[in-house]
C-alpha positions as CSV (number, residue, x, y, z in Angstrom):
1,X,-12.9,-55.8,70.3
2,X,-15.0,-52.7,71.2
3,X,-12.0,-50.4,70.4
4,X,-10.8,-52.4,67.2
5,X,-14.1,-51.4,65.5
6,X,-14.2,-48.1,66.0
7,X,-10.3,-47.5,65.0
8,X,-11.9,-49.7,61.5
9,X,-14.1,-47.2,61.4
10,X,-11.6,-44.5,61.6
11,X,-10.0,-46.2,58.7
12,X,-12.6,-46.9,56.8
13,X,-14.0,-43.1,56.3
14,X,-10.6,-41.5,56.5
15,X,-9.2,-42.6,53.3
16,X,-6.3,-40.4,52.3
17,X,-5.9,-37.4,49.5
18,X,-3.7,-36.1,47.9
19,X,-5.3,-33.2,46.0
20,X,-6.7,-30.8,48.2
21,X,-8.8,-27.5,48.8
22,X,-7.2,-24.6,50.2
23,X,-9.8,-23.7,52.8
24,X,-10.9,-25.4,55.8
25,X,-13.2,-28.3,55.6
26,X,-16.7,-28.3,57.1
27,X,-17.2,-29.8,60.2
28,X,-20.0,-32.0,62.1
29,X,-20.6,-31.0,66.0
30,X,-18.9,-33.5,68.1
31,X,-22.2,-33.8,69.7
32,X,-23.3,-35.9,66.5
33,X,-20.2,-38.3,66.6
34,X,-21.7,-42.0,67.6
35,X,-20.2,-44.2,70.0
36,X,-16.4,-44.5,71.6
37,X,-15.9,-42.2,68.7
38,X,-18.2,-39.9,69.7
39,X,-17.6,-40.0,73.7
40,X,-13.7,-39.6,72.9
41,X,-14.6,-35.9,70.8
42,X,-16.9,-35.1,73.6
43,X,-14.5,-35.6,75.8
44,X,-11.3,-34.3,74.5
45,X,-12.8,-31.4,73.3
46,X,-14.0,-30.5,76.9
47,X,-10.8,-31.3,78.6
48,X,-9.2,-29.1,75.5
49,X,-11.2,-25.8,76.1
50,X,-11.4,-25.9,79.8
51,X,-10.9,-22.2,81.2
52,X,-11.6,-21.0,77.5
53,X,-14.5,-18.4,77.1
54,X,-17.8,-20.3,75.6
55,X,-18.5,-18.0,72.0
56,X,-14.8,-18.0,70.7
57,X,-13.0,-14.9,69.3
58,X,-10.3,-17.2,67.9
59,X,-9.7,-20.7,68.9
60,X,-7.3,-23.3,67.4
61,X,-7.7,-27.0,68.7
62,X,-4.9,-29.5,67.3
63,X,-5.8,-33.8,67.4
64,X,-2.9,-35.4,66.2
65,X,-3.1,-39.2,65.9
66,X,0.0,-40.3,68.3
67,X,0.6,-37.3,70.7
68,X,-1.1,-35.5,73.2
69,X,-3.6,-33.3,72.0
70,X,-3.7,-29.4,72.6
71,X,-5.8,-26.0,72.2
72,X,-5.2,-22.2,71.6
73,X,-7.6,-19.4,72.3
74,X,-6.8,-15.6,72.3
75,X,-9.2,-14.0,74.6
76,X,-9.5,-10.7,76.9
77,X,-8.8,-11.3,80.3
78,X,-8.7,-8.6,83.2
79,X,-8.7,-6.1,80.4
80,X,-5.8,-7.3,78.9
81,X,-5.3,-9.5,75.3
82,X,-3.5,-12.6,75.4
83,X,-3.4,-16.3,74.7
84,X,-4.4,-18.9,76.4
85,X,-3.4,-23.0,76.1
86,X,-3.8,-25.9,77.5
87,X,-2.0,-29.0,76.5
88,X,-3.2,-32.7,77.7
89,X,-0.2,-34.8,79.8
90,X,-1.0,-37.7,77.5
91,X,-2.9,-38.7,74.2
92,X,-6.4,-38.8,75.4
93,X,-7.4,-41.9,73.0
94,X,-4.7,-43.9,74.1
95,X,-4.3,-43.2,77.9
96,X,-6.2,-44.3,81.4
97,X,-8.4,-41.0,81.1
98,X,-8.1,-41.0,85.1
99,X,-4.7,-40.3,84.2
100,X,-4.8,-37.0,81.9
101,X,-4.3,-33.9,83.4
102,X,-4.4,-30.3,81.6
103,X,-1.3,-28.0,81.5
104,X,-1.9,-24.4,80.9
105,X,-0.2,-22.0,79.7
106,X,-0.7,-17.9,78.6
107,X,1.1,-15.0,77.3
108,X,0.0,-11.1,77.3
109,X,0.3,-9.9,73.7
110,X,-0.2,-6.6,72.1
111,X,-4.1,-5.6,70.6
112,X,-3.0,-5.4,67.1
113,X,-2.0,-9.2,66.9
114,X,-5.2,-9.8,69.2
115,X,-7.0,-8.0,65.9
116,X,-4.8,-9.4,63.3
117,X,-5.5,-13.1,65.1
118,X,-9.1,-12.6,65.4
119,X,-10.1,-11.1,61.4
120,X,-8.1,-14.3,60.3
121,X,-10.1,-16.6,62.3
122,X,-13.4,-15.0,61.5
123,X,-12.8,-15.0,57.5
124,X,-11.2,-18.5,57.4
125,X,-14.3,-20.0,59.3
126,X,-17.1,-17.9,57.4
127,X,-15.8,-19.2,53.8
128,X,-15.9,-23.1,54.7
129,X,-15.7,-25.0,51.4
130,X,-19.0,-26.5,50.2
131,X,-17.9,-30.6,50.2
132,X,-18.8,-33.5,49.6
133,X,-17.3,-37.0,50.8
134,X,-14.1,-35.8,53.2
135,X,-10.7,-34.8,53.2
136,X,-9.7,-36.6,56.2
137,X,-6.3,-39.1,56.3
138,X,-5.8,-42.6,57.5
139,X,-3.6,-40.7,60.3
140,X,-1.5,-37.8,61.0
141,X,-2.8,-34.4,62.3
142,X,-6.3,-32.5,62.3
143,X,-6.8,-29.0,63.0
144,X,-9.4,-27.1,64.1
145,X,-10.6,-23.8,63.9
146,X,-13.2,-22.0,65.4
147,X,-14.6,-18.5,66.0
148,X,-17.7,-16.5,66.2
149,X,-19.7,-14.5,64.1
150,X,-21.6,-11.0,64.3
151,X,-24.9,-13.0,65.7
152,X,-23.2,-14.7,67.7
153,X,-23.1,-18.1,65.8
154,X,-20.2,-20.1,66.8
155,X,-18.3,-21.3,63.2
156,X,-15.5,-24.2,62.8
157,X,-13.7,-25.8,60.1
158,X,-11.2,-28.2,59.9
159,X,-8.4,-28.6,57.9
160,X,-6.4,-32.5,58.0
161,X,-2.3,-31.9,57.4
162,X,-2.4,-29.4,54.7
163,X,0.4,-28.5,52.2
164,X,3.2,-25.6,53.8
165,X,2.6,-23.7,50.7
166,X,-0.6,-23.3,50.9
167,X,-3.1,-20.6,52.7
168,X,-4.2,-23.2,55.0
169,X,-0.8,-24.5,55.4
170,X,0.6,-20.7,56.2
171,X,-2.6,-20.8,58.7
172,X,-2.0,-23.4,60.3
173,X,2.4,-22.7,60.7
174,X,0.8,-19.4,62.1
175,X,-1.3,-21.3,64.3
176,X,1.0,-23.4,66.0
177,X,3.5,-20.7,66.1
178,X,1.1,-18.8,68.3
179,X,0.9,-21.8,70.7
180,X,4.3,-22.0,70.8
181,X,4.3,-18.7,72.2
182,X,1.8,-19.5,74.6
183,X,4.1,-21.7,76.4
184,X,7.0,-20.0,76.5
185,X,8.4,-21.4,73.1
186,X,11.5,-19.8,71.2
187,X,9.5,-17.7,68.9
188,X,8.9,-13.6,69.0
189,X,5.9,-11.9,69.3
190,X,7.0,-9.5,66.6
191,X,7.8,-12.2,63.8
192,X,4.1,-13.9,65.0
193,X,2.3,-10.4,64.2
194,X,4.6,-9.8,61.0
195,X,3.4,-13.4,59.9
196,X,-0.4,-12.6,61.0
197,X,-0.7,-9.3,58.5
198,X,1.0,-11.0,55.7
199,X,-1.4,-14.3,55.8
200,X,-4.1,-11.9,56.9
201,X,-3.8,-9.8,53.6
202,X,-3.1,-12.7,51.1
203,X,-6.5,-13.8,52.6
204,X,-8.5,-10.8,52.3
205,X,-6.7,-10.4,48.4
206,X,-8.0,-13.8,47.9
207,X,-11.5,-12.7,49.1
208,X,-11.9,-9.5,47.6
209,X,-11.0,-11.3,44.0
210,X,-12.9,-14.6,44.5
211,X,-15.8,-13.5,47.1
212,X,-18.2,-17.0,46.1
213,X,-15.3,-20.0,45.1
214,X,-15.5,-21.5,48.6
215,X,-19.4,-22.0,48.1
216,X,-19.0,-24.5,44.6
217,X,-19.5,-27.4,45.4
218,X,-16.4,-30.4,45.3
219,X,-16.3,-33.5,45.9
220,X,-13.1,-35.3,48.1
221,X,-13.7,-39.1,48.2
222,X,-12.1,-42.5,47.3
223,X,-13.8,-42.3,43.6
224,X,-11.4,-39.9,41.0
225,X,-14.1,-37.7,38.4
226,X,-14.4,-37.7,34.7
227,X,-12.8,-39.9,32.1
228,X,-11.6,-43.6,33.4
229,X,-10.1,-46.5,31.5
230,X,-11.8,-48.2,29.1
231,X,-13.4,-51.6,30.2
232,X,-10.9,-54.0,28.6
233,X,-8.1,-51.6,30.3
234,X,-7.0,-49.9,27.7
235,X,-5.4,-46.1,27.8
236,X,-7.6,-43.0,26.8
237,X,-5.5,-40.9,24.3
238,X,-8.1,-38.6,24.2
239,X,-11.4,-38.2,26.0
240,X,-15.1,-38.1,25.0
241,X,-16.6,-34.7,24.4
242,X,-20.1,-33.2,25.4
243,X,-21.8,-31.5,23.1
244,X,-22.2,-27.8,23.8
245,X,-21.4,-27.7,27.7
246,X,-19.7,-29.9,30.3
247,X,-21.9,-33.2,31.1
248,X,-22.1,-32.0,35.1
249,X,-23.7,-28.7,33.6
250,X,-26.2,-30.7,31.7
251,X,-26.9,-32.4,34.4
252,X,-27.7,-29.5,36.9
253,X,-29.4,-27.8,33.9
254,X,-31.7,-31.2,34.0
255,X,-32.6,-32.8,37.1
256,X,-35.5,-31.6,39.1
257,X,-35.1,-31.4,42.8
258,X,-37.4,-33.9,44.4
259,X,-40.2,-31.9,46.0
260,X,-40.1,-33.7,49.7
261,X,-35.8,-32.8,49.8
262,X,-36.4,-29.2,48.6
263,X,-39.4,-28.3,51.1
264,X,-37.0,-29.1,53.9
265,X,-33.6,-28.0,52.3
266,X,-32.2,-31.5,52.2
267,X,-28.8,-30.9,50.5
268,X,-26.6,-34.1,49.0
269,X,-24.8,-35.9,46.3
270,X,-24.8,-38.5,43.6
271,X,-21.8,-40.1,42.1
272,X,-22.4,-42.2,38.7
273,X,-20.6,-44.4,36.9
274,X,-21.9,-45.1,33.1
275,X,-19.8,-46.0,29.8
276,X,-19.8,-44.3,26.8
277,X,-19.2,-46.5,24.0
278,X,-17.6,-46.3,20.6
279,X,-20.5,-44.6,18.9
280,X,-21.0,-42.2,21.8
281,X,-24.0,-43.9,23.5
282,X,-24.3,-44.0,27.3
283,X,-24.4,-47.9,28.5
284,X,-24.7,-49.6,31.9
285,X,-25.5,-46.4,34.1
286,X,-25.0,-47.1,38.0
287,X,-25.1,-45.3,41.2
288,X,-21.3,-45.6,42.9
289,X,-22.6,-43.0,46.1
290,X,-25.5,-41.5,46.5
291,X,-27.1,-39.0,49.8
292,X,-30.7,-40.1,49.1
293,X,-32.3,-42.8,46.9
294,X,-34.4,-40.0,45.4
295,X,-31.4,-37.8,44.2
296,X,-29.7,-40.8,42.8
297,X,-33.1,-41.9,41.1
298,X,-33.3,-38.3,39.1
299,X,-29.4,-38.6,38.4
300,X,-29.7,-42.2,36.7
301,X,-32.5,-40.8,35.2
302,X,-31.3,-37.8,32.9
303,X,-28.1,-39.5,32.9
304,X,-30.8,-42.1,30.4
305,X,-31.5,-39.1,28.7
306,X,-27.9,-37.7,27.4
307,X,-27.4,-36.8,23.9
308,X,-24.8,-38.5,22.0
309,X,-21.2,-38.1,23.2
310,X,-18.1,-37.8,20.3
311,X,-16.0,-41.0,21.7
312,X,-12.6,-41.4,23.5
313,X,-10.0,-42.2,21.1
314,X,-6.9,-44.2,21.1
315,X,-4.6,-44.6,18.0
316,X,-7.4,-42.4,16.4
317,X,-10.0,-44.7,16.6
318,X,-13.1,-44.5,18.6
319,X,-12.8,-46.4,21.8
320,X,-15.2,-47.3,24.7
321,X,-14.6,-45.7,28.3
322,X,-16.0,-45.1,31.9
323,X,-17.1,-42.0,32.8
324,X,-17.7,-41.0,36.9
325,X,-20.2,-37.9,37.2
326,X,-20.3,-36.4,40.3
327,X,-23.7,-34.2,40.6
328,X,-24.6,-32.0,43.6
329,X,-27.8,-31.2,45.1
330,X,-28.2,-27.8,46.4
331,X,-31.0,-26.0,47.6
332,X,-30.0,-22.5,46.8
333,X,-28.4,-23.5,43.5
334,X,-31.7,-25.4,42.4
335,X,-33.8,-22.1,43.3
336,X,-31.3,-19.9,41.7
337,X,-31.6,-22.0,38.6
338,X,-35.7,-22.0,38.6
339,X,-35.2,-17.6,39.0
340,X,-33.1,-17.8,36.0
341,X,-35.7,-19.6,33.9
342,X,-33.5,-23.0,33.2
């Protein structure tokens, strides 16, 4: 019975997405998972990284939901560069855990893919995307990536069966392609370190050009944002309009942080639901999510406050609809804000 709750809870916060955001997902320590949930992280995650040096240059860690779980690292050892894996004999959730043994494997491989390896890891995991709710599927394959920063800070992120095409997808192909390696695996060294400088400089392009996007906040959850249907189900043909700036800019323009959450840099959310009816009025106002009761209190309350909306339309006339705001709370953003004088 035990087991069956904690696989609902699996289910219940790993709702799948379709749209997602193409760098890696934050990531809680495994030492703050609860439970079986949190003993089976602890655990595989030990077993995973045995032999592998404690601050990571570059480590890749791979939880599938159905097969055994495995781990990359590419360390110095005895002076030379290489890569390191070890692969469990069974899936660790599913198995007698008397029963799982560690295979390990490594390779010697040149410095410059050592380099090339380690700058990847170390600018995928210092531009984490600022989110909210999760990104996580009802199964499939999570990856993790970790590394370690000039002071030493160990940094991870995760990213949950991205799309091929995607940066996150190509780092991930890359990923397991170097593990495939590891262990012997039909693959060359020379096509890994040929895919390694092109993903590493469509990364640093994509950093140089947009230094800051990874840091706005998003939100990934079960709820979809903006415009809904109208309450007796009918189609939008064309959405309500704010006056003069986007209703989520009004908002962060409006609310004011409470003063307990900011004195100790509490960060969090608020989702809310509200309709705007035919004459552009803001009706029935709720909270859908929120981080804190005080952050959802100062949403619902300049949410009150709105100025008039123009309505949705359908068939040219005005028409009531739903509307889901999604509204941020950010320390730094907040401060930023007060410095500018809004």
């Amino acid at each position: 019975m035990k087991r069956f709750v904690v696989i609902l809870q699996i289910l219940l916060f790993s709702f799948p997405l379709f749209a997602q955001v193409d760098y890696l997902d934050p990531v809680r320590s495994v030492d703050k998972y609860p439970g079986e949930l949190g003993e089976y992280y602890r655990n595989v995650f030990s077993l995973l990284h045995t032999g592998f040096q404690k601050k990571p240059y570059a480590c890749f860690t791979v939880i599938p939901s159905f097969s055994p779980e495995y781990a990359m690292s590419v360390e110095k050892r005895n002076g030379r560069t290489c890569l390191i894996s070890n692969t469990l004999s069974r899936t660790y959730w599913q198995a007698d855990k008397k029963m799982v043994k560690v295979n390990n494997h490594s390779v010697v491989i040149s410095p410059s893919l050592y380099q090339s390896l380690g700058l990847i890891f170390r600018l995928v995991t210092s531009q984490i995307q600022d989110m909210d709710g999760t990104a996580v599927g009802l199964d499939g394959t999570a990856y993790y990536v970790s590394s370690t920063d000039a002071q030493g800070h160990v940094m991870m992120g995760r990213k949950w069966m991205p799309q091929k095409e995607m940066l996150m997808g190509r780092l991930v192909l890359l990923c397991e392609s170097a593990y495939l390696l590891s262990t012997g695996g039909n693959i060359s060294e020379k096509t890994l370190a040929e895919e390694a400088t092109a993903l590493l400089k469509e990364l640093q392009k994509r950093s140089k050009e947009q230094p800051n996007a990874h840091k706005r906040p998003i939100y990934m959850g079960i709820y979809t944002l903006g415009v809904q249907r109208s309450p007796n189900r009918k189609a939008v043909e064309k959405g309500p309009t704010f006056p003069r700036v986007t209703p989520e800019r009004y908002v962060f323009e409006q609310v004011v942080y409470p003063k307990e959450l900011l004195a100790k840099d509490i960060k969090g959310y608020v989702l809310c639901e509200f309709t705007i009816d035919k004459g552009g009025e803001i009706l029935r106002p709720h909270i859908l999510e929120s981080t804190h009761p005080q952050f959802a209190e100062e949403v619902l309350r300049v949410v009150k406050q709105m100025p008039v909306w123009s309505p949705a339309l359908a068939a040219n006339q005005p028409l009531e609809c739903n509307y889901i705001l999604y509204a941020p709370f950010r320390v730094q953003d907040y401060k930023q804000r007060l410095l500018n004088g809004k």
